[in-house]
C-alpha positions as CSV (number, residue, x, y, z in Angstrom):
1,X,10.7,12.9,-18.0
2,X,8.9,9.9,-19.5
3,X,10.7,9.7,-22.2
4,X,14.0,8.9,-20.1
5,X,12.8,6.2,-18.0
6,X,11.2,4.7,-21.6
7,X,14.7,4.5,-22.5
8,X,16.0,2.8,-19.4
9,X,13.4,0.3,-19.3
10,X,13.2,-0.4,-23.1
11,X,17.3,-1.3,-22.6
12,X,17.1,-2.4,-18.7
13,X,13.8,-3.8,-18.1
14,X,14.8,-4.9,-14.3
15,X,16.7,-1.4,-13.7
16,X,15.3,-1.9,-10.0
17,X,15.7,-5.4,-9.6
18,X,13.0,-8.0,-9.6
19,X,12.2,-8.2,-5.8
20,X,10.1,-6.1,-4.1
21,X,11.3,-2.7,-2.5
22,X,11.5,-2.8,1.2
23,X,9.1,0.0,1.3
24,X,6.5,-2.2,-0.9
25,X,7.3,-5.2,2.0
26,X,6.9,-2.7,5.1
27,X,3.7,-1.7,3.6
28,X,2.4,-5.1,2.6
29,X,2.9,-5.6,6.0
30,X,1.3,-3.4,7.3
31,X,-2.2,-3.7,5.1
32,X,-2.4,-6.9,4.9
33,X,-3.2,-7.9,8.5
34,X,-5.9,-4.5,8.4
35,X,-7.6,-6.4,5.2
36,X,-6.8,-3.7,2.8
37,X,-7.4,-5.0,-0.5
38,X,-7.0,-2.4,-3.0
39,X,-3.6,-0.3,-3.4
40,X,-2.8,2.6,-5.7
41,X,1.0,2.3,-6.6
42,X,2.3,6.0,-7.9
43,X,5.6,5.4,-9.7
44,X,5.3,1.8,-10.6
45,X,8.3,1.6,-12.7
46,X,8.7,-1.5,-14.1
47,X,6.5,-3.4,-11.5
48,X,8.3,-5.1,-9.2
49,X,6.1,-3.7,-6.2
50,X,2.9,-3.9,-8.8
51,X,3.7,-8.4,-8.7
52,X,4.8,-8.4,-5.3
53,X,1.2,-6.6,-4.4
54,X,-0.8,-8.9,-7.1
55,X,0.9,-11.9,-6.6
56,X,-0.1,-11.5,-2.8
57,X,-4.0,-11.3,-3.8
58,X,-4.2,-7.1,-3.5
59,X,-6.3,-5.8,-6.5
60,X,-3.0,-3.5,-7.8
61,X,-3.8,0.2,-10.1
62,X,-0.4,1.2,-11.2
63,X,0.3,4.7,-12.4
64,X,4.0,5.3,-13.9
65,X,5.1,8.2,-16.2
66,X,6.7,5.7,-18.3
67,X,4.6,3.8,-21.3
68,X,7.0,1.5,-21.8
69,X,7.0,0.6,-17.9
70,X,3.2,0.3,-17.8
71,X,3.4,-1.9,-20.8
72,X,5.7,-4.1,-18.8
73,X,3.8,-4.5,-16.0
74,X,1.3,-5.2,-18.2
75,X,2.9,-8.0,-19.8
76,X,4.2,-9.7,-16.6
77,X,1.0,-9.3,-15.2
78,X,-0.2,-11.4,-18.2
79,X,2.5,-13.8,-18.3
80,X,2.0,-14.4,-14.7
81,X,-1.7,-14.5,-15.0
82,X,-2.4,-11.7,-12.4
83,X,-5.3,-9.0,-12.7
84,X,-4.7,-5.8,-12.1
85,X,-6.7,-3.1,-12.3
């Protein structure tokens, strides 16, 4: 399965889009005003949700079965100078 989605993102590396999911909003929403500061993100993708989380000051672990989708994340996460975990 990983090596699919390695394909899509190595030629597609917005496949989903650059904003945040509504689910990743509807949640933010919902943690944020409860002072949840840590979130686990299953199926990260290429990380939309991951620097909608970060970039909103939530310490972010992202778990994906795609390398090349973590090693995007990872790379926007630099570029943009956010720490994830």
């Amino acid at each position: 399965m990983s090596g699919i989605w390695d394909r899509i993102y190595q030629s597609d590396n917005t496949f989903f889009g650059e904003e945040p999911s509504s689910f990743a909003t509807l949640c933010f929403n919902h943690i944020k005003p409860n002072n949840v500061m840590k979130v686990l993100e299953i199926g990260a993708g290429h990380g939309r949700d991951t620097m909608f989380f970060a970039s909103n000051g939530l310490e972010v672990e992202s778990l994906d079965y795609s390398s090349r989708g973590i090693e995007l994340i990872n790379k926007k996460a630099h570029e943009k100078k956010l720490r994830l975990k």
